[in-house]
C-alpha positions in Angstrom: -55.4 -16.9 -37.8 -51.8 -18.3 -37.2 -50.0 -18.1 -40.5 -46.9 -20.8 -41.8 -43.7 -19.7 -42.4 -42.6 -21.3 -45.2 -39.5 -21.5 -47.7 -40.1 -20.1 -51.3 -36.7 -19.8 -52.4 -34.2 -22.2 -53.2 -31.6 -20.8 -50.7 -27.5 -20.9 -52.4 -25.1 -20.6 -50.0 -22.5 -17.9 -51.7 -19.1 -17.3 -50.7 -17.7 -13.5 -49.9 -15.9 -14.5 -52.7 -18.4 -15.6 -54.8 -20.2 -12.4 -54.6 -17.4 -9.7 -54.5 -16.9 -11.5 -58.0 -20.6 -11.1 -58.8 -20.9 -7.1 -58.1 -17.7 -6.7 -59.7 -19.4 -8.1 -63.3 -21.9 -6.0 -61.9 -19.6 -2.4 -62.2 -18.0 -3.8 -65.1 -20.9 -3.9 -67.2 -22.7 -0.9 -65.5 -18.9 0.8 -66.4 -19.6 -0.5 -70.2 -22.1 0.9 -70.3 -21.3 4.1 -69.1 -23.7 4.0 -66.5 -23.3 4.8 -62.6 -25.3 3.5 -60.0 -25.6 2.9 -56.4 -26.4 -0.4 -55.3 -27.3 -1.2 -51.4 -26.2 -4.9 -49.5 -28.8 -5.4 -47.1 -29.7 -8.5 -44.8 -27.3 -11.7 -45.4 -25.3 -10.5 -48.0 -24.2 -7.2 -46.6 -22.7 -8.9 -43.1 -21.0 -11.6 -44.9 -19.0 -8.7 -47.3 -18.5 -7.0 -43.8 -17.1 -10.3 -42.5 -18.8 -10.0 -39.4 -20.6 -14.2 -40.8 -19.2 -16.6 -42.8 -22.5 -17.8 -44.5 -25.5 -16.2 -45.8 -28.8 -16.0 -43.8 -31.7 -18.0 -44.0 -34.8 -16.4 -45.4 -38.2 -17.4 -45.1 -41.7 -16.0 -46.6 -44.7 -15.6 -44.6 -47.3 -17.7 -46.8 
């Protein structure tokens, strides 16, 4: 049984900029808190913050 790849997501492009703003709301308000945690940027997100791509990846769902 073949199965469809298919888009689920409305896919955003984001900017390195865009989302070094974004986890730094993130520590801010984990900081308010006075909470500490470790978050992990995996696929897309994590080579555009290494600057090794310029855009986010594309990700599909199997369906």
């Amino acid at each position: 049984m073949k199965r469809e790849l298919k888009d689920h997501r409305k896919m955003t492009d984001i900017s390195v900029t865009s989302l070094e703003q974004a986890l730094g709301m993130l520590g801010q308000l984990l900081a308010d808190r006075g909470e500490h945690h470790e978050v992990v940027i995996i696929g897309g997100g994590g080579l555009l913050l290494l600057r090794y791509i310029e855009r986010t990846t594309k990700d599909n769902c199997i369906s």
